[in-house]
Backbone as numpy.savetxt, mean C-alpha at the origin, in Angstrom:
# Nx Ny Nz CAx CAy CAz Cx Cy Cz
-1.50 -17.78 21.32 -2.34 -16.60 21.32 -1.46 -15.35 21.32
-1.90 -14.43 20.29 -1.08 -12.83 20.44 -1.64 -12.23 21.63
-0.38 -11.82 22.53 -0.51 -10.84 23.42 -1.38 -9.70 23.09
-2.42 -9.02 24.21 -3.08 -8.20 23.44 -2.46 -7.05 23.42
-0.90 -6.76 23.64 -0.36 -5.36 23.36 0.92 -5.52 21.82
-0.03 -6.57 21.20 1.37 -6.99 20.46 1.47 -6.03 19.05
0.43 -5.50 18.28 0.02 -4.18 17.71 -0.51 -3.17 17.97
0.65 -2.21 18.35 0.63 -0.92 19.28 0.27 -0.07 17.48
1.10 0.05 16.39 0.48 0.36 15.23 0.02 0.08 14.51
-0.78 0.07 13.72 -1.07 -0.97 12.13 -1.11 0.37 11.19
-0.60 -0.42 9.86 -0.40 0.64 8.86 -1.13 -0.49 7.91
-2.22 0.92 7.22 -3.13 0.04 6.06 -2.49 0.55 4.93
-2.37 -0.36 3.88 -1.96 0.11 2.56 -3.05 -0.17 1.61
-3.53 0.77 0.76 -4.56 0.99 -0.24 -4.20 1.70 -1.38
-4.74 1.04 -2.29 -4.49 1.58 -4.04 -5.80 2.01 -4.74
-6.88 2.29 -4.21 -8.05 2.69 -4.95 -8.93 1.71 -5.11
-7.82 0.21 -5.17 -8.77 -1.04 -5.69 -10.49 -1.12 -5.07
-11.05 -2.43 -5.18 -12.02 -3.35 -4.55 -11.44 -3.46 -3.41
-10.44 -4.13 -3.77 -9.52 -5.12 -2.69 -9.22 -4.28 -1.34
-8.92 -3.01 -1.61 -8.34 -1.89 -0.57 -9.60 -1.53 0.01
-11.00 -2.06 -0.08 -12.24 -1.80 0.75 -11.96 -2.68 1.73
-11.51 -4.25 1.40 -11.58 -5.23 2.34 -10.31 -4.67 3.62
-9.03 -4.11 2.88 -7.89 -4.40 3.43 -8.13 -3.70 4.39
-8.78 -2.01 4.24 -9.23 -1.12 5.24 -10.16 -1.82 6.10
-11.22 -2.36 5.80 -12.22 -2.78 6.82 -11.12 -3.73 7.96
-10.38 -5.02 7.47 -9.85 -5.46 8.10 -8.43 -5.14 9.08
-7.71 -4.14 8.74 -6.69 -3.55 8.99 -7.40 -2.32 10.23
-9.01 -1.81 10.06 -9.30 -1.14 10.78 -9.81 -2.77 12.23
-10.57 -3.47 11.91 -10.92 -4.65 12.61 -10.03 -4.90 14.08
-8.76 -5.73 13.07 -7.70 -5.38 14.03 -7.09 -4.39 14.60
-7.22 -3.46 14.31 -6.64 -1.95 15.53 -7.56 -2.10 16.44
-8.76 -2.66 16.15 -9.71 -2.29 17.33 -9.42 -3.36 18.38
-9.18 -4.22 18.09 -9.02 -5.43 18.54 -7.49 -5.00 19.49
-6.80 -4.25 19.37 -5.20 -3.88 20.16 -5.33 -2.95 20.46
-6.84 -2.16 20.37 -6.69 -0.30 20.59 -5.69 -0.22 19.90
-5.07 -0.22 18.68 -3.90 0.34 17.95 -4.19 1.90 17.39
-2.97 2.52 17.17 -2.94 3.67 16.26 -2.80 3.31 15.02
-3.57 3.38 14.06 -3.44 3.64 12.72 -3.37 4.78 11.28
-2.80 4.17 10.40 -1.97 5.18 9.30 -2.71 4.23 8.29
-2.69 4.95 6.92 -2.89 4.69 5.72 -2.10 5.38 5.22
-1.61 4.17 4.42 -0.56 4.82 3.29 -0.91 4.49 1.95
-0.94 5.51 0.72 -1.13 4.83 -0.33 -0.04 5.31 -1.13
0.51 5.03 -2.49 1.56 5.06 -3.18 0.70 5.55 -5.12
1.33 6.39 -5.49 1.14 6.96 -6.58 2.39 6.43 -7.19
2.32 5.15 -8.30 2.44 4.30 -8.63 3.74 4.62 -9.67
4.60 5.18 -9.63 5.44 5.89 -10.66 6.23 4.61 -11.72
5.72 3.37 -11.75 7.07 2.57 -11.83 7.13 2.44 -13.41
6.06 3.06 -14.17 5.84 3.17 -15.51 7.05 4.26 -16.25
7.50 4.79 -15.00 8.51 6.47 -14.88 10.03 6.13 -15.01
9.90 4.47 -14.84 10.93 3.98 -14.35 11.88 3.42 -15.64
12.97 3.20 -15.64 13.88 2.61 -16.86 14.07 1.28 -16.65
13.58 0.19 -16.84 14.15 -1.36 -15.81 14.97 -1.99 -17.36
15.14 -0.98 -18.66 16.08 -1.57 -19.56 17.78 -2.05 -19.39
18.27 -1.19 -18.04 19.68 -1.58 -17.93 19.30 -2.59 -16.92
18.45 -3.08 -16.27 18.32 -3.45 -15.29 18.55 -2.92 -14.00
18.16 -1.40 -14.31 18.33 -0.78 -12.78 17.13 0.03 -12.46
16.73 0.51 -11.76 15.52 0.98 -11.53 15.55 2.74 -10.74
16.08 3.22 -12.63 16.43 4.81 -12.38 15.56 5.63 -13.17
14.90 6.98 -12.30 13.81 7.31 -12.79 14.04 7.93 -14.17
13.26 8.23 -14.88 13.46 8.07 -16.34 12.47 10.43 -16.27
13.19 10.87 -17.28 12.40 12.22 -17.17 10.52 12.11 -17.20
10.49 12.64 -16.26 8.23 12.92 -16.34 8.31 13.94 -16.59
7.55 13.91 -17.87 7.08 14.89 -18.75 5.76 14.95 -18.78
4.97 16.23 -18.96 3.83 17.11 -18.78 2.48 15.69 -19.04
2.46 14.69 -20.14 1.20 13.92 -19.99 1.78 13.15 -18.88
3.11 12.34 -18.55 3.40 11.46 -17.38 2.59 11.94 -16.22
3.38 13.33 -15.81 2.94 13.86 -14.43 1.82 14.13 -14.43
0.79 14.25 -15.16 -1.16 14.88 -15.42 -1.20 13.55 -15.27
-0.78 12.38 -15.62 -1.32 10.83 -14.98 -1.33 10.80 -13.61
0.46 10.83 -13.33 0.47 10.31 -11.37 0.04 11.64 -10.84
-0.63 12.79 -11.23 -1.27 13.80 -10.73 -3.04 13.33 -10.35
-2.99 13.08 -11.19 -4.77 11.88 -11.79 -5.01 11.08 -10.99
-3.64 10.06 -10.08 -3.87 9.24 -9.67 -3.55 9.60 -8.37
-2.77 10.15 -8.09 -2.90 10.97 -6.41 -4.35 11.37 -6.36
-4.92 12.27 -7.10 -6.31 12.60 -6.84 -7.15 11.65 -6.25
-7.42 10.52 -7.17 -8.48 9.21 -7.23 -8.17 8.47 -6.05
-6.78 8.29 -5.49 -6.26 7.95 -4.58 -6.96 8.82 -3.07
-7.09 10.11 -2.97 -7.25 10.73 -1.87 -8.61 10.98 -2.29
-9.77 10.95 -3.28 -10.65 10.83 -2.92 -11.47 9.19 -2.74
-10.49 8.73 -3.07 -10.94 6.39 -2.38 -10.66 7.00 -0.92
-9.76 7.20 -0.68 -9.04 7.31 1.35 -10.59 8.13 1.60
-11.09 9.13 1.01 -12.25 9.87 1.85 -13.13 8.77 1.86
-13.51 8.14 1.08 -15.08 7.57 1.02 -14.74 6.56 1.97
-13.23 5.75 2.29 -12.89 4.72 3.43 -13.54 5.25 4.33
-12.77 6.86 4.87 -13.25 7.41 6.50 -13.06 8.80 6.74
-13.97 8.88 7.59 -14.01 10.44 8.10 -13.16 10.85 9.15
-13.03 9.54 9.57 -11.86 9.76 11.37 -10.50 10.26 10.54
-10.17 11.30 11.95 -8.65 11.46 11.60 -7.90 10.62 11.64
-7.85 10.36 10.75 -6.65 8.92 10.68 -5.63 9.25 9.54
-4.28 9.79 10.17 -3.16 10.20 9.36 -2.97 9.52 8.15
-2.67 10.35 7.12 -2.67 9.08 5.78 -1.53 9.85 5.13
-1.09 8.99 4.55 0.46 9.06 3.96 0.29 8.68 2.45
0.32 9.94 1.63 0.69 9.40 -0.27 2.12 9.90 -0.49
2.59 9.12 -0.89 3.78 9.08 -1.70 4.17 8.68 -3.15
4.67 9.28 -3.75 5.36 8.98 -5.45 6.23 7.69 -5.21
6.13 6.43 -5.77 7.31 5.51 -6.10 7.13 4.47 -6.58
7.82 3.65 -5.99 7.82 2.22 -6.22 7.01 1.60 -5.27
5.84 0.69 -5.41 4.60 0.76 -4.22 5.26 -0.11 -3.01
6.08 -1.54 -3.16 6.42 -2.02 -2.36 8.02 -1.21 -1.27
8.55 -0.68 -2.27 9.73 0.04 -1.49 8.85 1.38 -0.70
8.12 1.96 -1.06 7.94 3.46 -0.31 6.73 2.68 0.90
6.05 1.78 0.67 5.32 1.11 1.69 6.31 0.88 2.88
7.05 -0.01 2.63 8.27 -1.06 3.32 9.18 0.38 4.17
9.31 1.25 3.65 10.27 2.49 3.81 9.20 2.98 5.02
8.13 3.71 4.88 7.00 4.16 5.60 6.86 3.96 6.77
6.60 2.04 6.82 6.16 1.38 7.77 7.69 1.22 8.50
8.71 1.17 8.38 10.17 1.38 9.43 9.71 3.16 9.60
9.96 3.80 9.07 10.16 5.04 9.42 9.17 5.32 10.96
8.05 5.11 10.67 6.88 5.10 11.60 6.89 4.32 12.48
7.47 3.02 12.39 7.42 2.05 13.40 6.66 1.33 13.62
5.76 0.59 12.51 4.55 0.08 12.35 4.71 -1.87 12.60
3.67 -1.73 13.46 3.84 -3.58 14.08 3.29 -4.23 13.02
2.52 -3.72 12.68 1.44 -4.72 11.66 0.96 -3.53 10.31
1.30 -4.64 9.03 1.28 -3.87 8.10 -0.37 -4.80 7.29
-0.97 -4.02 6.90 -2.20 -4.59 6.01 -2.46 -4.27 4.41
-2.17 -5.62 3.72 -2.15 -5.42 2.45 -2.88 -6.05 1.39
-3.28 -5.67 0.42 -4.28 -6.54 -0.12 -3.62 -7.82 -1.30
-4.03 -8.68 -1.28 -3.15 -9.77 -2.46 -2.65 -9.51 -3.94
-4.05 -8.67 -4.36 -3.71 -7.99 -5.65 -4.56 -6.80 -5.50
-3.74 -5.46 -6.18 -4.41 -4.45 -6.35 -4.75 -4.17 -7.93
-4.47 -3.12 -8.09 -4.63 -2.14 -9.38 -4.09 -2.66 -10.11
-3.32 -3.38 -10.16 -2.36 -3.92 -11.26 -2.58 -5.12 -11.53
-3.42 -5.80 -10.82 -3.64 -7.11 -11.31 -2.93 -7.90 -11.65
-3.73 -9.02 -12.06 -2.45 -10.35 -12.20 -1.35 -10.58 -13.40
-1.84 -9.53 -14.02 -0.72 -9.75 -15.57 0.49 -8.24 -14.55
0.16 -7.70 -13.81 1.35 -6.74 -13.34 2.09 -7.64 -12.94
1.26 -8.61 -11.53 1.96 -9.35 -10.77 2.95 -10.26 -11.53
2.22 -10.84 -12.35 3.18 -11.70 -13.40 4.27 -11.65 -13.95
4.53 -10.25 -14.22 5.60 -9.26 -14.96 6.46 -8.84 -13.80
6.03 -8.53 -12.91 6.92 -7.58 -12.40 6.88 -8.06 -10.53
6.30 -8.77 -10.71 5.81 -9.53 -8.78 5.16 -8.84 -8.18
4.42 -9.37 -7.10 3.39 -9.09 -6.52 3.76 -7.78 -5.61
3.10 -6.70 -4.77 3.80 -5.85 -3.94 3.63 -6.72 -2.90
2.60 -7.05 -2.34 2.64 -7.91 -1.13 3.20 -9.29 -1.18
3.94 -9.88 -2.50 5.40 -11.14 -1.86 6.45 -10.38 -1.81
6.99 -9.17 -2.27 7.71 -8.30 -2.21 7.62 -7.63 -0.71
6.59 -7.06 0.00 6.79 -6.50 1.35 6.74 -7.74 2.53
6.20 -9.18 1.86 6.28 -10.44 2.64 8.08 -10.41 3.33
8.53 -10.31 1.99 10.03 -10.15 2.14 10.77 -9.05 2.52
10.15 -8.11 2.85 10.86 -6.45 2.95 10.47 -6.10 4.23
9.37 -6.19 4.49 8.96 -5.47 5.85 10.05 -6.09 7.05
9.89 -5.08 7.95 10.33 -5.10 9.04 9.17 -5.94 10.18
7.97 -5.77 10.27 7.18 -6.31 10.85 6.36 -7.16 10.35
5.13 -7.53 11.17 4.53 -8.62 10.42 3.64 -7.88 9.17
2.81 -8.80 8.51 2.33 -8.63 7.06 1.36 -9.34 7.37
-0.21 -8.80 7.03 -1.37 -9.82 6.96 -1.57 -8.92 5.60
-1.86 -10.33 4.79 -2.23 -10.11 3.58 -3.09 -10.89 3.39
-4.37 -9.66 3.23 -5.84 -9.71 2.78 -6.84 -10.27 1.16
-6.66 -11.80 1.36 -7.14 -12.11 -0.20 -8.22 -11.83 -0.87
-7.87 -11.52 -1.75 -9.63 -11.03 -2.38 -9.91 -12.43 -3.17
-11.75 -12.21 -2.49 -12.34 -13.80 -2.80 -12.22 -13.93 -4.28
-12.28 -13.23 -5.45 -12.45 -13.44 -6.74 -10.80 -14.08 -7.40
-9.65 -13.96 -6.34 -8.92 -14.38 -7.16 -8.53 -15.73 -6.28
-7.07 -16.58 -6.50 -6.84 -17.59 -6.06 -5.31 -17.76 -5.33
């Protein structure tokens, strides 16, 4: 049995998806369950910005339609976080790479428990290509990882 002081934070991570309805409901579930403090973080998805031709992952110039995209998508992003909740509940957007600026976040803050959904926005042909963010923060985080499956996939 988990001690009941064993998530003093939880940090929810959300992308606009379906999936990021469940991850919030459940990521809020458990805070209640530890009285935890909670954060939402979401990530404005830059990795399209990115060069992965040398095999390194160096940002490439954003130019005027690039940035009116991850401008587009910060928006859609902070108005999904409103319709989640009205409570003050600190929320964190950032420009990057979704699994590194997550993984980065949740050390910086000090977060016990991180909540993530199986697949987001990118779906399974992203995951396919380029790996999942949540087997990527399975492996990155500093703390634990509950990762939230959505029933439609497998």
């Amino acid at each position: 049995m988990v001690e009941k002081s064993k998530y003093f934070k939880v940090l929810i991570s959300v992308d606009g998806s379906e999936v990021s309805r469940k991850v919030f409901d459940r990521g809020i579930e458990i805070a209640g369950l530890f009285n935890s403090q909670v954060r939402i973080i979401a990530v404005v998805d830059t990795t399209t910005t990115y060069d992965f031709s040398n095999g390194m992952e160096e940002p490439s110039m954003v130019v005027g339609t690039e940035m009116e995209l991850l401008k587009n998508q910060e928006k859609m992003l902070k108005g999904f976080i409103r319709t989640l909740t009205k409570d003050r509940i600190i929320v964190e957007i950032r420009y990057g790479i979704p699994h590194k600026e997550i993984s980065t976040y949740a050390k910086e803050w000090g977060a016990d428990l991180l909540v993530v959904g199986s697949y987001g926005r990118g779906g399974w042909i992203s995951d396919l290509i380029f790996g999942s963010t949540a087997e990527k923060l399975l492996k990155m985080a500093k703390c634990d990882v509950l990762v939230v499956k959505s029933k439609d996939r497998t």
